[in-house]
N, CA, C and O atoms as CSV, one atom per row, in Angstrom:
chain,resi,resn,atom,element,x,y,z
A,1,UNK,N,N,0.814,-1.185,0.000
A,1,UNK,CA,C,0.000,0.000,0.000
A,1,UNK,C,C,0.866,1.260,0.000
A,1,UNK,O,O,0.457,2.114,-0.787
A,2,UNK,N,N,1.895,1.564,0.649
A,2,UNK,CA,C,2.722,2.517,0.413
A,2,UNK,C,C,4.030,1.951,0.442
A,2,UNK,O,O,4.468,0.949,1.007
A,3,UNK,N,N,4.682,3.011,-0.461
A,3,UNK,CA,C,5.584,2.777,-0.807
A,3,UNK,C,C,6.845,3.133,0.158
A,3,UNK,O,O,6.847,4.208,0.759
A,4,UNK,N,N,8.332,1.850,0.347
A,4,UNK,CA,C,9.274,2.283,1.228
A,4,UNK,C,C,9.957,3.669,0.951
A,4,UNK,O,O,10.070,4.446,0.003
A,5,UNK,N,N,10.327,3.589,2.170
A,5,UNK,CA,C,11.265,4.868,2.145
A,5,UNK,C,C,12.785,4.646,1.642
A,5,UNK,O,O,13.365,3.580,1.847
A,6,UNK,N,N,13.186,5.369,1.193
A,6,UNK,CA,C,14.320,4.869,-0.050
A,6,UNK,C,C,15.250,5.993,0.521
A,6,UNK,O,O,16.176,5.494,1.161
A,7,UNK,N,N,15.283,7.452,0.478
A,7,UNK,CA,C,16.469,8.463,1.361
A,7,UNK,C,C,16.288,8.390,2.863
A,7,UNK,O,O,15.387,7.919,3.556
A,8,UNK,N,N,17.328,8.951,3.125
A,8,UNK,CA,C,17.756,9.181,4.419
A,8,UNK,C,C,16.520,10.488,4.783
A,8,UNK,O,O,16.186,11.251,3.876
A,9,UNK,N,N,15.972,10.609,6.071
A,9,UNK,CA,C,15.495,11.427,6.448
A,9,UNK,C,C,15.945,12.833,6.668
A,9,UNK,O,O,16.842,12.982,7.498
A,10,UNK,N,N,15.399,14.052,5.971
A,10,UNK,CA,C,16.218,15.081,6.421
A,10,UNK,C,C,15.890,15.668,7.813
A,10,UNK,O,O,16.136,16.830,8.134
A,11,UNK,N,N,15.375,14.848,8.513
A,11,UNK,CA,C,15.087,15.034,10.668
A,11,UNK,C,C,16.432,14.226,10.535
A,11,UNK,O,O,17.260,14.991,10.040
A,12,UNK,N,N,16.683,13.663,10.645
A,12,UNK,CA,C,17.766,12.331,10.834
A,12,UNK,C,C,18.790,13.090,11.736
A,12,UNK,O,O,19.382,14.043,11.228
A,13,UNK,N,N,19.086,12.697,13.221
A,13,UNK,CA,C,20.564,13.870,13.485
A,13,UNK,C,C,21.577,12.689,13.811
A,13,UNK,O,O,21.354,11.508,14.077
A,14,UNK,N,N,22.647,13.331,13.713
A,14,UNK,CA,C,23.987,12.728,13.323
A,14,UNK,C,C,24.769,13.457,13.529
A,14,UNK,O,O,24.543,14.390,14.301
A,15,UNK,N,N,26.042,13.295,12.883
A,15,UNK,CA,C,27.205,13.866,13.090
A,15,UNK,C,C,27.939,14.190,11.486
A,15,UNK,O,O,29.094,14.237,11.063
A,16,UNK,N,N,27.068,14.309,11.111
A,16,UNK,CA,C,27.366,14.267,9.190
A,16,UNK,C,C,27.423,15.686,9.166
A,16,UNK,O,O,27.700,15.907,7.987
A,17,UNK,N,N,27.338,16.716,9.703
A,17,UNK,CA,C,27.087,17.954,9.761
A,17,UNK,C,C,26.646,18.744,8.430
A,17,UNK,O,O,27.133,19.767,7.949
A,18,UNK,N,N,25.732,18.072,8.052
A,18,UNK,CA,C,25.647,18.510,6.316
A,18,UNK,C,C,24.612,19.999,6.742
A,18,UNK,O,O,24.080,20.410,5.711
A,19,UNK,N,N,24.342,20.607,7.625
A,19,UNK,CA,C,23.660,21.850,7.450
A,19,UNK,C,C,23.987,22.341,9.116
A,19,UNK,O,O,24.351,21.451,9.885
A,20,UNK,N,N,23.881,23.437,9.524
A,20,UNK,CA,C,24.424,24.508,10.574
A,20,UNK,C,C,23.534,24.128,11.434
A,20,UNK,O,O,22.478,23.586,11.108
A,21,UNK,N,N,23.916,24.403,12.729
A,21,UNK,CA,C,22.840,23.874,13.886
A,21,UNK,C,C,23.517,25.220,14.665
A,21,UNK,O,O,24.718,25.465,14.559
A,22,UNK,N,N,22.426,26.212,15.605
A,22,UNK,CA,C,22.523,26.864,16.339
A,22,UNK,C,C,22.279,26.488,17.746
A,22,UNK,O,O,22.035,25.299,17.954
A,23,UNK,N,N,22.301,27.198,18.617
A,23,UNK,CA,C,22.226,27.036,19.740
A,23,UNK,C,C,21.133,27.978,20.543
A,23,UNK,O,O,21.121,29.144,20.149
A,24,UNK,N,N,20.282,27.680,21.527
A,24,UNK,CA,C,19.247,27.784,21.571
A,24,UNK,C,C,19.680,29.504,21.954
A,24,UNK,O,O,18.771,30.307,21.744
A,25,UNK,N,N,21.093,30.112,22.529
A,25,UNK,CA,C,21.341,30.814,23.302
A,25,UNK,C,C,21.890,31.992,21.662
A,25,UNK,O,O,21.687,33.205,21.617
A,26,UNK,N,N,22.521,31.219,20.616
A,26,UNK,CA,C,22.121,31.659,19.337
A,26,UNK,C,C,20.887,32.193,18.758
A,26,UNK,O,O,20.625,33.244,18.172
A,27,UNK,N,N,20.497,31.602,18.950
A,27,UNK,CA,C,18.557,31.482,18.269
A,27,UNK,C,C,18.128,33.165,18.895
A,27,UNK,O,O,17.683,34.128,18.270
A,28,UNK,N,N,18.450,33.029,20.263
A,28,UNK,CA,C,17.501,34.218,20.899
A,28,UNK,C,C,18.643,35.056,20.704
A,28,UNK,O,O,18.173,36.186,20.835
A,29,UNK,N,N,20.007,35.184,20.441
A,29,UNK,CA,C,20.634,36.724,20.401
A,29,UNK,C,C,20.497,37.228,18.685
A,29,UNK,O,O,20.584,38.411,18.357
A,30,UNK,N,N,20.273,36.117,17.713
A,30,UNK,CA,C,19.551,36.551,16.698
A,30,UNK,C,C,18.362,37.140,16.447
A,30,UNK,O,O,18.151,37.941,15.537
A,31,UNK,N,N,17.326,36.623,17.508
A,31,UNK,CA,C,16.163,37.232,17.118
A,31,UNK,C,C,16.109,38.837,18.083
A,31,UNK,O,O,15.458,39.794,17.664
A,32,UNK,N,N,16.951,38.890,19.469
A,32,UNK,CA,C,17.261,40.140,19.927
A,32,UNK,C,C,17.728,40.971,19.007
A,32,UNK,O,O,17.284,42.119,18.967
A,33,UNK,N,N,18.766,40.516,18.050
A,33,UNK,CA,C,19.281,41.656,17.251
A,33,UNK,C,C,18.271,42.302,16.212
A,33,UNK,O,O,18.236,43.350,15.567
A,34,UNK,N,N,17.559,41.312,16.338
A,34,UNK,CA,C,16.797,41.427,15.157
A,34,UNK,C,C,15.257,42.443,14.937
A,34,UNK,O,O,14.707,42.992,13.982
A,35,UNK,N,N,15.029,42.320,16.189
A,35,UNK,CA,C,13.837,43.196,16.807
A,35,UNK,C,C,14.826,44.258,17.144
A,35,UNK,O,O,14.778,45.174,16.323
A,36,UNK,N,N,15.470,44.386,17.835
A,36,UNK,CA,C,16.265,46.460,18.325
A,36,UNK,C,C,16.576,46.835,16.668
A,36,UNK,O,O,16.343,47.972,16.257
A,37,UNK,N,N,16.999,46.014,15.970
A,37,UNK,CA,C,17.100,46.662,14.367
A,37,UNK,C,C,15.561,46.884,13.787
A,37,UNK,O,O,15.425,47.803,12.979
A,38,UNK,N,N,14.706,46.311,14.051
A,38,UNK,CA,C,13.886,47.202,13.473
A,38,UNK,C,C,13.033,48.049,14.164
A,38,UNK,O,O,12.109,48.619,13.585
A,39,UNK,N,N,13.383,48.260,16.016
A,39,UNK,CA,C,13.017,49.410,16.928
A,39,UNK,C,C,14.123,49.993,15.988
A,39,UNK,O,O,13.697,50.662,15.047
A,40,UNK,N,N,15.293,49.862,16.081
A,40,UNK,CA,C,16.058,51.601,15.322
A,40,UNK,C,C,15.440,51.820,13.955
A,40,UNK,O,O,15.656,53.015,13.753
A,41,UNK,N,N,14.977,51.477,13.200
A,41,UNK,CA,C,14.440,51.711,11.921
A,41,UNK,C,C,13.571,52.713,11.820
A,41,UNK,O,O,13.597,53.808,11.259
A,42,UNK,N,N,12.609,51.996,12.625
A,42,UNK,CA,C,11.442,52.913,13.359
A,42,UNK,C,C,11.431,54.276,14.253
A,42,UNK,O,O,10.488,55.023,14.514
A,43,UNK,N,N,12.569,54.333,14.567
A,43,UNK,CA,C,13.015,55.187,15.835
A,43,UNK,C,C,13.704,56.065,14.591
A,43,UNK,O,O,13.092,57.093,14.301
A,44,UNK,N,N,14.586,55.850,14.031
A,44,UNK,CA,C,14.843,56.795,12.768
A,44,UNK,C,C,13.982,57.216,11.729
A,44,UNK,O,O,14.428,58.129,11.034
A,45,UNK,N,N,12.778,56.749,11.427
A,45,UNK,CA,C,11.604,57.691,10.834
A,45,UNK,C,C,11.064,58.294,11.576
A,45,UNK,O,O,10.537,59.307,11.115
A,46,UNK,N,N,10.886,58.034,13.093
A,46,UNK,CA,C,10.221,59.204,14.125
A,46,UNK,C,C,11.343,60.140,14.070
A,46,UNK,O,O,10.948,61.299,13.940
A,47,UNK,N,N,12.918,59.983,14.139
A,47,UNK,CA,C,13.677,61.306,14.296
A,47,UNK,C,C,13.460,61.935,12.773
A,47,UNK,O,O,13.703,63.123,12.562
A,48,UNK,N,N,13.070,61.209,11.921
A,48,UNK,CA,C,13.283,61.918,10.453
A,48,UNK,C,C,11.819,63.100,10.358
A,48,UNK,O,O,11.665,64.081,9.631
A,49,UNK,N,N,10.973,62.544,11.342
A,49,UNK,CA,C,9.628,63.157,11.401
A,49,UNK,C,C,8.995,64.218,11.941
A,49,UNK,O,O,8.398,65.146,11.397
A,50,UNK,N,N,9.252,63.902,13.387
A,50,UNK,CA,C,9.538,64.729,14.448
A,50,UNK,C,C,10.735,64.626,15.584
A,50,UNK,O,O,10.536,64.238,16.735
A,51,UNK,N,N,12.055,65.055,15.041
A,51,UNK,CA,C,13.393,65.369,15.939
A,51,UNK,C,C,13.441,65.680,16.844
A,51,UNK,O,O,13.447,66.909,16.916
A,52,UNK,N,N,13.509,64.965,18.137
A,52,UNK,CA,C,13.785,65.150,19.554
A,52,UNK,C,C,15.343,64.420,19.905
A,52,UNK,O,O,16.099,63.804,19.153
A,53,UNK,N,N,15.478,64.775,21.403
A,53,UNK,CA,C,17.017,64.932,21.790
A,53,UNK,C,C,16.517,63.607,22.338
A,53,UNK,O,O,17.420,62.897,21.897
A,54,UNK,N,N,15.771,62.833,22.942
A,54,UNK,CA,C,15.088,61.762,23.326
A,54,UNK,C,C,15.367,60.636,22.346
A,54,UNK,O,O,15.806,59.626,22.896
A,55,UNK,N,N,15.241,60.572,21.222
A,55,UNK,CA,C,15.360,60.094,20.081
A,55,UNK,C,C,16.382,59.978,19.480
A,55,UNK,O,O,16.799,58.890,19.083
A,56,UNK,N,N,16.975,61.095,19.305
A,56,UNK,CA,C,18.834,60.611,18.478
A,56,UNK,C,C,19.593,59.848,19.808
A,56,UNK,O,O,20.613,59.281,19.417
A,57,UNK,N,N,19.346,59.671,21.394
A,57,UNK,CA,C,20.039,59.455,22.013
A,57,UNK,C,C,19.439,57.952,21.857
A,57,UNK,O,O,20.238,57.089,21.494
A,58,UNK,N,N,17.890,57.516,22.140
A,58,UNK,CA,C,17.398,56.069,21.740
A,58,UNK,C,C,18.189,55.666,20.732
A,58,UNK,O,O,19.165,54.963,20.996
A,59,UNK,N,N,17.886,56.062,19.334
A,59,UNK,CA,C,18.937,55.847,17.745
A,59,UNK,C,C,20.112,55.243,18.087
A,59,UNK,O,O,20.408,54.109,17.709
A,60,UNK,N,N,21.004,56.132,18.984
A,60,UNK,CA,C,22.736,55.845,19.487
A,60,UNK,C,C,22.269,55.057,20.449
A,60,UNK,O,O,21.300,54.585,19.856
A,61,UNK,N,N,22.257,54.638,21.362
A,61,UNK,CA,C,21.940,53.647,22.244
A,61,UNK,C,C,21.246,52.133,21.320
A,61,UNK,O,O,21.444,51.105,21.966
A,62,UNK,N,N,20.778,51.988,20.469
A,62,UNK,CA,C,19.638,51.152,19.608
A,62,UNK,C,C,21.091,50.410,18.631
A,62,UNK,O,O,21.416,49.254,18.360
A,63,UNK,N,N,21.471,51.303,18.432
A,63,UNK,CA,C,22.702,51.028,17.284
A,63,UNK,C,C,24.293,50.085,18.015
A,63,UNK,O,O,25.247,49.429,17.597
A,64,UNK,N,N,23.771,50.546,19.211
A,64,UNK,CA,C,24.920,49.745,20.133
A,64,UNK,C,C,25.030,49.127,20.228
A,64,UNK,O,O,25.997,48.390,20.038
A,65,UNK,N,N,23.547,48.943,20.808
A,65,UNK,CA,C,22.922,47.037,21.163
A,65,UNK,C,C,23.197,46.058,19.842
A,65,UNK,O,O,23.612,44.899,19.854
A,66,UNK,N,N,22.807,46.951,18.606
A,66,UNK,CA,C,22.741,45.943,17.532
A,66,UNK,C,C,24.254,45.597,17.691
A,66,UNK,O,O,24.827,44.586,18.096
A,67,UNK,N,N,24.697,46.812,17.223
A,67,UNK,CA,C,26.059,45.996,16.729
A,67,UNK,C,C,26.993,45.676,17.538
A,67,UNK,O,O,28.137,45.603,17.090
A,68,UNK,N,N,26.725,45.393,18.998
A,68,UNK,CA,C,27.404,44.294,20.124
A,68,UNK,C,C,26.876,42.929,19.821
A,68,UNK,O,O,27.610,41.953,19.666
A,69,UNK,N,N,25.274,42.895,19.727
A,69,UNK,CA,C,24.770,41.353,19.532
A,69,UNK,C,C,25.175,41.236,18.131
A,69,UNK,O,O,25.083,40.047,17.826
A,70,UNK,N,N,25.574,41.923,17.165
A,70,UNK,CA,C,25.712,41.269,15.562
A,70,UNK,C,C,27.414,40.997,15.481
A,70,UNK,O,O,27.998,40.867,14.404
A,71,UNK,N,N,28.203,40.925,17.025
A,71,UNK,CA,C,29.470,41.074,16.425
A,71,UNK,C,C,30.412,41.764,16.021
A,71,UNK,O,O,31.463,41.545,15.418
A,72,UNK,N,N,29.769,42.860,16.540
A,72,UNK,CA,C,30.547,44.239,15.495
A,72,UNK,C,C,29.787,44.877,14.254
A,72,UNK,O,O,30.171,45.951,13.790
A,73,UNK,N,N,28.995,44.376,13.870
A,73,UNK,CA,C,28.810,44.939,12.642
A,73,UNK,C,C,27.515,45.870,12.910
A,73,UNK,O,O,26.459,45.706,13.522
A,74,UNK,N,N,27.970,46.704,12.320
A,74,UNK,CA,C,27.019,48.256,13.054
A,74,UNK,C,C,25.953,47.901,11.660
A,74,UNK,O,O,26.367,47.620,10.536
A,75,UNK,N,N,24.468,47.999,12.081
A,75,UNK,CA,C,22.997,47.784,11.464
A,75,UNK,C,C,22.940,48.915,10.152
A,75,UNK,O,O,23.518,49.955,9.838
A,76,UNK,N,N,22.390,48.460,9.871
A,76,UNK,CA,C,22.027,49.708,8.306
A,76,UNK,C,C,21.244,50.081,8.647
A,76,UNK,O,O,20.438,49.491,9.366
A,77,UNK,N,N,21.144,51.633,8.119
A,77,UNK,CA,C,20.722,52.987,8.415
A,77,UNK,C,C,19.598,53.414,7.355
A,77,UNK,O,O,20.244,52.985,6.400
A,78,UNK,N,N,18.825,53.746,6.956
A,78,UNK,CA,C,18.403,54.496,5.992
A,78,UNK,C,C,17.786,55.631,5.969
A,78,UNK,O,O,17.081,55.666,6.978
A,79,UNK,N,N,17.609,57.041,5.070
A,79,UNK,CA,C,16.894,57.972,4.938
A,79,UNK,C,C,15.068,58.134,5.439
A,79,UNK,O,O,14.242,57.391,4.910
A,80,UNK,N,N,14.740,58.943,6.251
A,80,UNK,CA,C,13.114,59.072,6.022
A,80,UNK,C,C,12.710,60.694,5.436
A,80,UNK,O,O,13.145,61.843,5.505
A,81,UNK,N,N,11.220,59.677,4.633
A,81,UNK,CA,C,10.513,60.673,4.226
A,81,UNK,C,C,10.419,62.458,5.207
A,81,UNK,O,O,10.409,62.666,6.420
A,82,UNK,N,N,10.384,63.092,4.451
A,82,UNK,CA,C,10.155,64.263,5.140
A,82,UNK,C,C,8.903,64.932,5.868
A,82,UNK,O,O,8.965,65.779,6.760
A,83,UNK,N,N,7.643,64.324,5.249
A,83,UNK,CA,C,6.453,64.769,5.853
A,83,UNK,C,C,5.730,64.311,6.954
A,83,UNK,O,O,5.517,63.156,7.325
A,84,UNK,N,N,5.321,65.574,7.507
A,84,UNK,CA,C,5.067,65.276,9.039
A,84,UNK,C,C,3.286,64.801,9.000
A,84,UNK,O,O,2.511,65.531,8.382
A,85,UNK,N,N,2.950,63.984,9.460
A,85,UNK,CA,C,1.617,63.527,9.717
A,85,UNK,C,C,1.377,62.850,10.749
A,85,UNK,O,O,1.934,61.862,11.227
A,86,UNK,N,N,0.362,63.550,11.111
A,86,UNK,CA,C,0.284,62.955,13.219
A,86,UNK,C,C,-0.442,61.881,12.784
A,86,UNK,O,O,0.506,61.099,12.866
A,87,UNK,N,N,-1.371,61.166,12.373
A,87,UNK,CA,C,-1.848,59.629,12.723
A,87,UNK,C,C,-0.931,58.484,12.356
A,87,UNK,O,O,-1.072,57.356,12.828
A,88,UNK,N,N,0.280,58.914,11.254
A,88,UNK,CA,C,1.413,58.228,10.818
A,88,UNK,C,C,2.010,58.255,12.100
A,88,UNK,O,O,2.256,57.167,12.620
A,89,UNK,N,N,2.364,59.585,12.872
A,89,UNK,CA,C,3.082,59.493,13.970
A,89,UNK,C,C,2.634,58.375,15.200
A,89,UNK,O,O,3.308,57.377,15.456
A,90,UNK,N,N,2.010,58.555,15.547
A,90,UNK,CA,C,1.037,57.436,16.301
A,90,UNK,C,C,1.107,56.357,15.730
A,90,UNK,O,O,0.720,55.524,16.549
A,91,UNK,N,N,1.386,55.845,14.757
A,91,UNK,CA,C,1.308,54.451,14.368
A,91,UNK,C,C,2.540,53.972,14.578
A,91,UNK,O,O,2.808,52.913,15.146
A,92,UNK,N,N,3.510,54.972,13.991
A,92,UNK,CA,C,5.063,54.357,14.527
A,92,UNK,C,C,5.079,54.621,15.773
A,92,UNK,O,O,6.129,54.070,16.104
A,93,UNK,N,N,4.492,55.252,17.059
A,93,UNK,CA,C,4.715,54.731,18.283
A,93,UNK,C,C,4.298,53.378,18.545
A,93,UNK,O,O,4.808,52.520,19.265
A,94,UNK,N,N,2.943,53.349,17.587
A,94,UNK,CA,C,2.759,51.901,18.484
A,94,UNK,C,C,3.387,50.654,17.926
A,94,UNK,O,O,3.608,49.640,18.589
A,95,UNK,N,N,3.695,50.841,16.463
A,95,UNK,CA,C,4.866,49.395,15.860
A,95,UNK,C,C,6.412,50.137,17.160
A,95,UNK,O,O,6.755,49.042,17.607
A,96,UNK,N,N,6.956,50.729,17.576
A,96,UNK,CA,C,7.918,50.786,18.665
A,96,UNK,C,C,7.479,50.091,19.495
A,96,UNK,O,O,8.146,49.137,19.895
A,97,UNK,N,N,6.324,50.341,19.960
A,97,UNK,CA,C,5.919,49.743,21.409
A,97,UNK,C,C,6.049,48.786,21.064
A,97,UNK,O,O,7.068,48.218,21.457
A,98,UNK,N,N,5.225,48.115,20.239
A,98,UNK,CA,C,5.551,46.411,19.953
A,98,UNK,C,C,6.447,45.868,20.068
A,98,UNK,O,O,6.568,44.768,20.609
A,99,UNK,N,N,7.454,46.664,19.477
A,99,UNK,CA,C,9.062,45.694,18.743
A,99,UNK,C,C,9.671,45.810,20.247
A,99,UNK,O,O,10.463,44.988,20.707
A,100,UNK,N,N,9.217,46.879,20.903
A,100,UNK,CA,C,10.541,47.107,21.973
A,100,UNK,C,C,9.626,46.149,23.265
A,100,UNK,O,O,10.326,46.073,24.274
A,101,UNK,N,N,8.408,45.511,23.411
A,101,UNK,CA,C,8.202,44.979,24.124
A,101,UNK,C,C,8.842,43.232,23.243
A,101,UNK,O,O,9.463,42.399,23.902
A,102,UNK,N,N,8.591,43.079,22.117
A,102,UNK,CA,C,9.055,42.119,21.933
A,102,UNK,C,C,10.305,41.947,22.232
A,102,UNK,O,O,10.525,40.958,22.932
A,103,UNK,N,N,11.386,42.715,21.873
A,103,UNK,CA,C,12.531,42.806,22.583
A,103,UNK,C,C,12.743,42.412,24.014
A,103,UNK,O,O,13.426,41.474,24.425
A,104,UNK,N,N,11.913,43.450,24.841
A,104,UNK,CA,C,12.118,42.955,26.162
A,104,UNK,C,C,11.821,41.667,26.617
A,104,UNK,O,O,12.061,41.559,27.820
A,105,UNK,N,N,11.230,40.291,25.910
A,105,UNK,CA,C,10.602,39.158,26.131
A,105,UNK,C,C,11.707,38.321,25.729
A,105,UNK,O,O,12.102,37.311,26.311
A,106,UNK,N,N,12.209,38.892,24.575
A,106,UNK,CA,C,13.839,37.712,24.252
A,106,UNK,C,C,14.582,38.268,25.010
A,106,UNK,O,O,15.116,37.549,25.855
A,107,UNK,N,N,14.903,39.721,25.011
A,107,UNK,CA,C,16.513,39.916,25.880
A,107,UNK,C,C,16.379,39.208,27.879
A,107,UNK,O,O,17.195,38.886,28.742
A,108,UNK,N,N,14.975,39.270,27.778
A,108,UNK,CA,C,14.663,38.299,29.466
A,108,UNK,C,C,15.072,37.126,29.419
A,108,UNK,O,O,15.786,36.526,30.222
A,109,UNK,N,N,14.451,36.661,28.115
A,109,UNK,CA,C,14.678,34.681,27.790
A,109,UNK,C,C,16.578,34.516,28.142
A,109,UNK,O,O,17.181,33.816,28.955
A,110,UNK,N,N,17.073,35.542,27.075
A,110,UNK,CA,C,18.997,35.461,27.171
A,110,UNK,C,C,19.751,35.785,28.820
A,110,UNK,O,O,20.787,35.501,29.422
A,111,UNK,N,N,18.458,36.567,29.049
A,111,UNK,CA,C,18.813,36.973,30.549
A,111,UNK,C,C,20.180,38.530,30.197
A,111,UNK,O,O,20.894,38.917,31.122
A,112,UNK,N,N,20.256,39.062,29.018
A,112,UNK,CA,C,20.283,40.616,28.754
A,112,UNK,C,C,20.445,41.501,29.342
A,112,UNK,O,O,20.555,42.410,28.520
A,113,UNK,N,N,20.575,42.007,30.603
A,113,UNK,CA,C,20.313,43.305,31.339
A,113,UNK,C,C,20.099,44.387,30.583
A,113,UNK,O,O,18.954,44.823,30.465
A,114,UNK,N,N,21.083,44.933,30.009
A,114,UNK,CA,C,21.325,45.722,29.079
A,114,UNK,C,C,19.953,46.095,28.549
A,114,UNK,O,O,19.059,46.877,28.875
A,115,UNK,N,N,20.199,45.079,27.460
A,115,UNK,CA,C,19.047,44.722,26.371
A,115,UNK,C,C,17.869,45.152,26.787
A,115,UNK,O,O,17.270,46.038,26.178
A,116,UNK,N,N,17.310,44.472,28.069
A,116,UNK,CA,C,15.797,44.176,28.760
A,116,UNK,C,C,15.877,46.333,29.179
A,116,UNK,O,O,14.976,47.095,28.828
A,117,UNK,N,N,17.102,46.770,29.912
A,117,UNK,CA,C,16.351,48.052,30.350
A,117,UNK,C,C,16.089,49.103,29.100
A,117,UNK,O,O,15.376,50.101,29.198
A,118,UNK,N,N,16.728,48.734,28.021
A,118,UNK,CA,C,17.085,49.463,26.852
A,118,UNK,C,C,15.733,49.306,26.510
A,118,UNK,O,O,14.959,50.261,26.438
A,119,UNK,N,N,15.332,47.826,26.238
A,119,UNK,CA,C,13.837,48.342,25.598
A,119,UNK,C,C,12.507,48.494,26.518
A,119,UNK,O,O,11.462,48.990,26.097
A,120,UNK,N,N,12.710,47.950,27.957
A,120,UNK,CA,C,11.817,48.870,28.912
A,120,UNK,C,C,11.780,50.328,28.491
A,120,UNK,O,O,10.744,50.740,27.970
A,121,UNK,N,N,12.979,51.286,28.694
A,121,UNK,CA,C,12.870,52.400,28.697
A,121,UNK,C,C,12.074,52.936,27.304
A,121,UNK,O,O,11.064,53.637,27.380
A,122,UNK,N,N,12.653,52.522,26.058
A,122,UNK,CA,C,11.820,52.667,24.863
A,122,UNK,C,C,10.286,52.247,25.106
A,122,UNK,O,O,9.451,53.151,25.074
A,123,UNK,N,N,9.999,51.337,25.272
A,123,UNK,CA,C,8.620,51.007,25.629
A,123,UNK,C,C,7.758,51.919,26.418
A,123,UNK,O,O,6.637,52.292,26.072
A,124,UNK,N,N,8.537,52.331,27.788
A,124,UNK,CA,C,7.628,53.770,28.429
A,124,UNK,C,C,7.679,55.032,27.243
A,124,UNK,O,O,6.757,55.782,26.924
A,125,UNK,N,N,8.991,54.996,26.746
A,125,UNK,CA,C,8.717,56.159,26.068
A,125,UNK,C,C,7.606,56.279,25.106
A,125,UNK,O,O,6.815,57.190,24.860
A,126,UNK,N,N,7.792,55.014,24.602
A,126,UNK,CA,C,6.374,55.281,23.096
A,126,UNK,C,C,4.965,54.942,23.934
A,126,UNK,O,O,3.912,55.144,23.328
A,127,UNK,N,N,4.916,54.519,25.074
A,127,UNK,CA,C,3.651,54.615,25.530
A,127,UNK,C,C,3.045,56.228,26.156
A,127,UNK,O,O,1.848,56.486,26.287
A,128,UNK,N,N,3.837,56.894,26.384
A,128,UNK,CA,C,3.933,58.316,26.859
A,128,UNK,C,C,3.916,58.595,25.884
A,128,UNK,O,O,2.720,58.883,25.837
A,129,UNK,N,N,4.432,58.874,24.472
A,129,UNK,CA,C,4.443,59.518,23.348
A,129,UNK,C,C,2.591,59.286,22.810
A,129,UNK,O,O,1.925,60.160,22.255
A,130,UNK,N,N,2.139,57.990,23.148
A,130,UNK,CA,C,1.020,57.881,22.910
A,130,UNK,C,C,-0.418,57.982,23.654
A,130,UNK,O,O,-1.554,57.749,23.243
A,131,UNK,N,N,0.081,58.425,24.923
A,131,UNK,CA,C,-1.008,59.132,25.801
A,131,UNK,C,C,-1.693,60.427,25.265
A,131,UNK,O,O,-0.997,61.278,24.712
A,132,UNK,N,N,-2.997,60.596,25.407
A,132,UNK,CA,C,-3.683,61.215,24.683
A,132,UNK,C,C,-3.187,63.248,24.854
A,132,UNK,O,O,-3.638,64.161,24.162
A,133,UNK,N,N,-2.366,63.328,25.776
A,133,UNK,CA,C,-1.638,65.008,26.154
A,133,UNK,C,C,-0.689,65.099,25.023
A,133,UNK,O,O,-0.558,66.115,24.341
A,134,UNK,N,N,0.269,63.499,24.769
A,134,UNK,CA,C,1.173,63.709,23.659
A,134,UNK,C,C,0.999,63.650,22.463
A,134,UNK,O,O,1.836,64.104,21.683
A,135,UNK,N,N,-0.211,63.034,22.034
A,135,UNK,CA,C,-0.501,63.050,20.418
A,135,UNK,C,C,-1.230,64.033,20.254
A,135,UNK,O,O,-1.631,64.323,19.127
C-alpha cells in the first residue's frame, strides 16, 4: 500500500554535519538583534519626522545594542521621508511599542540586562508619546 522509504530522512541527526545547527542561546541573540534593528528603523523615521534629543540618544543607544549582539557589525541605516503627519506618527509609536516589548521578552529569555532596560525604557517612552496630552 505505500511505498518504502528509499532516502535518508532530512530530521535524521547525526554527526554528518551537512547543514548549521545553532544554539538555543544563538537562536535568541539573533532574534534580539533582530527586533532592536527594526526598533532603530522605526526610531529613525520618528527622528526623520519629528526630531527630539530623546530620540537621536534612543537611535545611538539602539545602534549599540545591535552591533554588540551582531558582532561588530554596526545595522544599516536608511533615509526618512520628510512629511510630518500625526496619525502616521502614532502608528510608529505603536509598531515601537511592539518591537521594543518584543525585545524585552527575548533579551529576558537570554537573561540581557542591558538589552531588557534598553527596551523597557523605549517602551515607556512610546507609551507616553502615545497618551492622549502627547498626540
Amino acid at each position: 500500500m505505500y511505498e518504502p522509504i528509499r532516502a535518508k530522512s532530512v530530521h535524521a541527526t547525526g554527526s554528518d554535519g551537512d547543514f548549521p545547527h545553532r544554539t538555543r542561546e544563538e537562536e535568541l541573540e539573533l532574534q534580539l538583534a533582530g527586533h532592536l534593528a527594526a526598533l532603530l528603523a522605526v526610531t529613525d523615521e520618528l527622528r526623520g519626522l519629528a526630531p527630539a534629543a530623546d530620540l537621536d540618544e534612543a537611535s545611538a543607544e539602539l545602534a549599540t545594542a545591535v552591533t554588540r549582539l551582531r558582532g561588530g557589525r554596526a545595522p544599516v541605516r536608511t533615509g526618512v521621508a520628510a512629511a510630518i503627519h500625526e496619525p502616521h506618527l502614532a502608528a510608529l509609536h505603536q509598531r515601537a511599542h511592539a518591537l521594543a516589548g518584543r525585545a524585552l521578552v527575548v533579551a529576558a529569555s537570554r537573561a540581557d540586562t542591558s538589552a531588557a532596560i534598553l527596551a523597557a525604557r523605549r517602551m515607556e517612552a512610546h507609551a507616553e508619546a502615545l497618551t492622549p496630552a502627547a498626540v
